[in-house]
DODO-897581 format. One record per residue: x, y, z of N, C-alpha, C, O, CB in turn; residue in one letter. Coordinates in steps of 0.05 Angstrom, whole numbers, padded with zeros to 5 digits, always signed. Glycine has a CB too. Layout:
<recs>
XYZXYZXYZXYZXYZa ...
</recs>
This chain:
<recs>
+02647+01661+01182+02639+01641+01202+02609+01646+01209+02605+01668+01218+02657+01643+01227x +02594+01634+01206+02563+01628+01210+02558+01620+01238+02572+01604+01250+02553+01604+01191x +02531+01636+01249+02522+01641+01277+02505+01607+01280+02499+01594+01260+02497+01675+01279x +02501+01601+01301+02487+01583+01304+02455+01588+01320+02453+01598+01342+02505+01567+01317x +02442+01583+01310+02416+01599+01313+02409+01599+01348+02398+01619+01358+02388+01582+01292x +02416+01577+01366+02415+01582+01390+02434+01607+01410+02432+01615+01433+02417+01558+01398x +02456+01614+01382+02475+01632+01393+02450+01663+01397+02444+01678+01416+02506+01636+01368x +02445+01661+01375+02421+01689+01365+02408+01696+01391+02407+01717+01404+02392+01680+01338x +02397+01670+01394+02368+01664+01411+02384+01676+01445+02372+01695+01454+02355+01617+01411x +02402+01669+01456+02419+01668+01472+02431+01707+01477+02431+01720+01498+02438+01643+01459x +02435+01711+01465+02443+01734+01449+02419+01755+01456+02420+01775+01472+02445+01727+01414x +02395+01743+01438+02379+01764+01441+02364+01764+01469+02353+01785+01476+02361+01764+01419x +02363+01746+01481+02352+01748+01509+02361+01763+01528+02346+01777+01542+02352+01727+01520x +02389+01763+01532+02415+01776+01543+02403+01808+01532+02394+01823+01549+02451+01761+01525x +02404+01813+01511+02389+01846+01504+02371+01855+01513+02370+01879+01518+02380+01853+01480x +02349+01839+01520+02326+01830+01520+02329+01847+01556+02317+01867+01562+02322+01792+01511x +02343+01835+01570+02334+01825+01601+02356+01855+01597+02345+01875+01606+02344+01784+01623x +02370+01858+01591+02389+01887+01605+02371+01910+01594+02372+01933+01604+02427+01893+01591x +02356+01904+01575+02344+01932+01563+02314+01929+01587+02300+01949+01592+02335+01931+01518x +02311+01912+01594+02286+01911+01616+02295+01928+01634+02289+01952+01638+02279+01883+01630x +02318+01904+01653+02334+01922+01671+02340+01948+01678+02342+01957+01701+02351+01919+01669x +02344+01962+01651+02351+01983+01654+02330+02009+01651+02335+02033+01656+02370+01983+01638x +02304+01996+01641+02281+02013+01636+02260+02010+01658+02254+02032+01669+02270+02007+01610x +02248+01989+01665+02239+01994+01688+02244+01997+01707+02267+01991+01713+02231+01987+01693x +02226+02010+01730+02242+02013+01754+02237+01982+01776+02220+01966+01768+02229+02044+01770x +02247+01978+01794+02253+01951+01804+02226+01946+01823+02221+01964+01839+02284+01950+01821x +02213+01927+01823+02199+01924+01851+02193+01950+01869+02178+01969+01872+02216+01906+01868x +02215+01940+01878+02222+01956+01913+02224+01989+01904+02220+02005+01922+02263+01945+01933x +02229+01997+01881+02226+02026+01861+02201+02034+01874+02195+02050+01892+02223+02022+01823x +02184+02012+01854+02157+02022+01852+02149+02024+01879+02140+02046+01886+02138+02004+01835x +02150+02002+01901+02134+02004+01926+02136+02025+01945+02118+02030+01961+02138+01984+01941x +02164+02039+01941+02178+02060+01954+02161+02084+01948+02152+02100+01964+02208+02062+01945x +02157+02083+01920+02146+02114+01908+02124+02105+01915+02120+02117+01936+02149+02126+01874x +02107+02093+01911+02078+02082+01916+02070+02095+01948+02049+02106+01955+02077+02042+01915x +02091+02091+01962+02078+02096+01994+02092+02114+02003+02088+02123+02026+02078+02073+02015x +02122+02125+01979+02112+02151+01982+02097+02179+01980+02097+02202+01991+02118+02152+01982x +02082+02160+01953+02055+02183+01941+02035+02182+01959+02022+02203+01963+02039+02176+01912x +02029+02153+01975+02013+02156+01987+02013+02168+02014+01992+02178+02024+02007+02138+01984x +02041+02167+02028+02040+02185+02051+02041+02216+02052+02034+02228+02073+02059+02177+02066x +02051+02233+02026+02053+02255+02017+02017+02269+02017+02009+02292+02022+02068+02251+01988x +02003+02244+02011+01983+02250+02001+01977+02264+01979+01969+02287+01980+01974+02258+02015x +01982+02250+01958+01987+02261+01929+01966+02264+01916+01963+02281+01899+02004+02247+01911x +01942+02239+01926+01913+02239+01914+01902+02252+01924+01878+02249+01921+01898+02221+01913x +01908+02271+01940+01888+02294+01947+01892+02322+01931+01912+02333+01922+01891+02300+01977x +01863+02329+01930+01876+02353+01913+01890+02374+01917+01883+02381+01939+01864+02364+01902x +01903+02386+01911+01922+02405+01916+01919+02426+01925+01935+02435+01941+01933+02410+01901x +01894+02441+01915+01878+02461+01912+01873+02469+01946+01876+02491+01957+01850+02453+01893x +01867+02445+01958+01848+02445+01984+01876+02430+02007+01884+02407+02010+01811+02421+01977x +01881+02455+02017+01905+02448+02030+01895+02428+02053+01903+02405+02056+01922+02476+02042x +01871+02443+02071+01870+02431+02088+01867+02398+02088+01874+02380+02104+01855+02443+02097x +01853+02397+02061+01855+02360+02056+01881+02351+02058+01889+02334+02074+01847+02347+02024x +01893+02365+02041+01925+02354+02041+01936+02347+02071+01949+02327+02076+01947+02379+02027x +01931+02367+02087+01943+02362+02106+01932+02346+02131+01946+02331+02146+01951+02382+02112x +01903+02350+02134+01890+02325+02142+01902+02293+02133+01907+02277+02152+01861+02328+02132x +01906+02286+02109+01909+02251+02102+01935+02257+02107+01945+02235+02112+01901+02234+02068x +01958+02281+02108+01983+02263+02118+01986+02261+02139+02005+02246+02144+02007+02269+02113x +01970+02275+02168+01969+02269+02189+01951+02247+02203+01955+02238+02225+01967+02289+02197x +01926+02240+02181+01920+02219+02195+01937+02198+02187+01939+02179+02202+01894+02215+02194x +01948+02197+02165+01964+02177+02156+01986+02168+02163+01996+02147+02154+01967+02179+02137x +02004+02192+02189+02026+02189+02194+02015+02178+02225+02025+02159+02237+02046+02216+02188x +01990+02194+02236+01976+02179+02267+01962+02146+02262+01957+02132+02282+01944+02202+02279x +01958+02140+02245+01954+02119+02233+01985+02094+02226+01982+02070+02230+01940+02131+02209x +02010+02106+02216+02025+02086+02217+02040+02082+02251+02054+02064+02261+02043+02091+02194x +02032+02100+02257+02051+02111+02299+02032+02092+02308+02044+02079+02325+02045+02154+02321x +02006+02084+02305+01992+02070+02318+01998+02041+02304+01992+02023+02320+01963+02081+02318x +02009+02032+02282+02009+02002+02274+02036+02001+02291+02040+01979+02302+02009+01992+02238x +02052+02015+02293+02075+02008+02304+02066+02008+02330+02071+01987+02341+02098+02024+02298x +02055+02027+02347+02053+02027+02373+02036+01998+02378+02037+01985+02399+02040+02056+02383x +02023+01994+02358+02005+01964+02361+02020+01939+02355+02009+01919+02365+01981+01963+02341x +02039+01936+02342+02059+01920+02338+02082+01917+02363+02092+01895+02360+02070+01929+02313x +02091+01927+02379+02111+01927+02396+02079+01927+02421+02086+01912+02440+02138+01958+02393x +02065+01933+02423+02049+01914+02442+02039+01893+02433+02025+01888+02453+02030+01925+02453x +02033+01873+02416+02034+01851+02405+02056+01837+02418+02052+01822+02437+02037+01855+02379x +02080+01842+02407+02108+01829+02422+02102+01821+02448+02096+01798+02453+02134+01850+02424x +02104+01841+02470+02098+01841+02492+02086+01834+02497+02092+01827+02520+02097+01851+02500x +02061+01827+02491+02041+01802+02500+02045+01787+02495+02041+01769+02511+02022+01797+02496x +02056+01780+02470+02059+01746+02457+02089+01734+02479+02094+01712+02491+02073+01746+02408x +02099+01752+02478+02128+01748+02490+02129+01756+02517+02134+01780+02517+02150+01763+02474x +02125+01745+02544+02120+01762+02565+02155+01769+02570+02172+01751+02565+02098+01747+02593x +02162+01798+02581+02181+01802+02598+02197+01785+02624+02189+01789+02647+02173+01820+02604x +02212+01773+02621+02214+01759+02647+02236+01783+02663+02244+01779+02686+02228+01721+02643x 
</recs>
């Protein structure tokens, strides 16, 4: 019994998209590791601790402040009754 060439086509896409699937990592993969290299402070060099530990503390006083700046945002936009 003989394939019909859109079966192939059909077929191979289906291989196609699970062998993707299964090799890269997803979006939300990448963005996760991304910010968590970046809050680790991974681009700093290693060598020189005190760098290291300078960018994860300004980086962690830095996200305490978008949040602490975001929930006062609310509160202004939104007054308390």
């Amino acid at each position: 019994m003989t394939r019909k060439p859109y079966q192939d086509e059909d077929e191979s896409r289906r291989i196609i998209s699970r062998v993707g699937a299964e090799s890269e990592p997803t979006m939300a993969q990448r963005a996760k590791r991304r910010v968590s290299d970046h809050m680790a402070a991974r681009d700093a060099p290693e060598d020189d601790w005190v760098e290291v530990w300078g960018s994860r503390i300004g980086r962690a006083l830095g996200l305490v402040f978008f949040f602490g700046l975001m929930i006062w945002l609310v509160f202004y936009v939104i007054p308390v009754i």
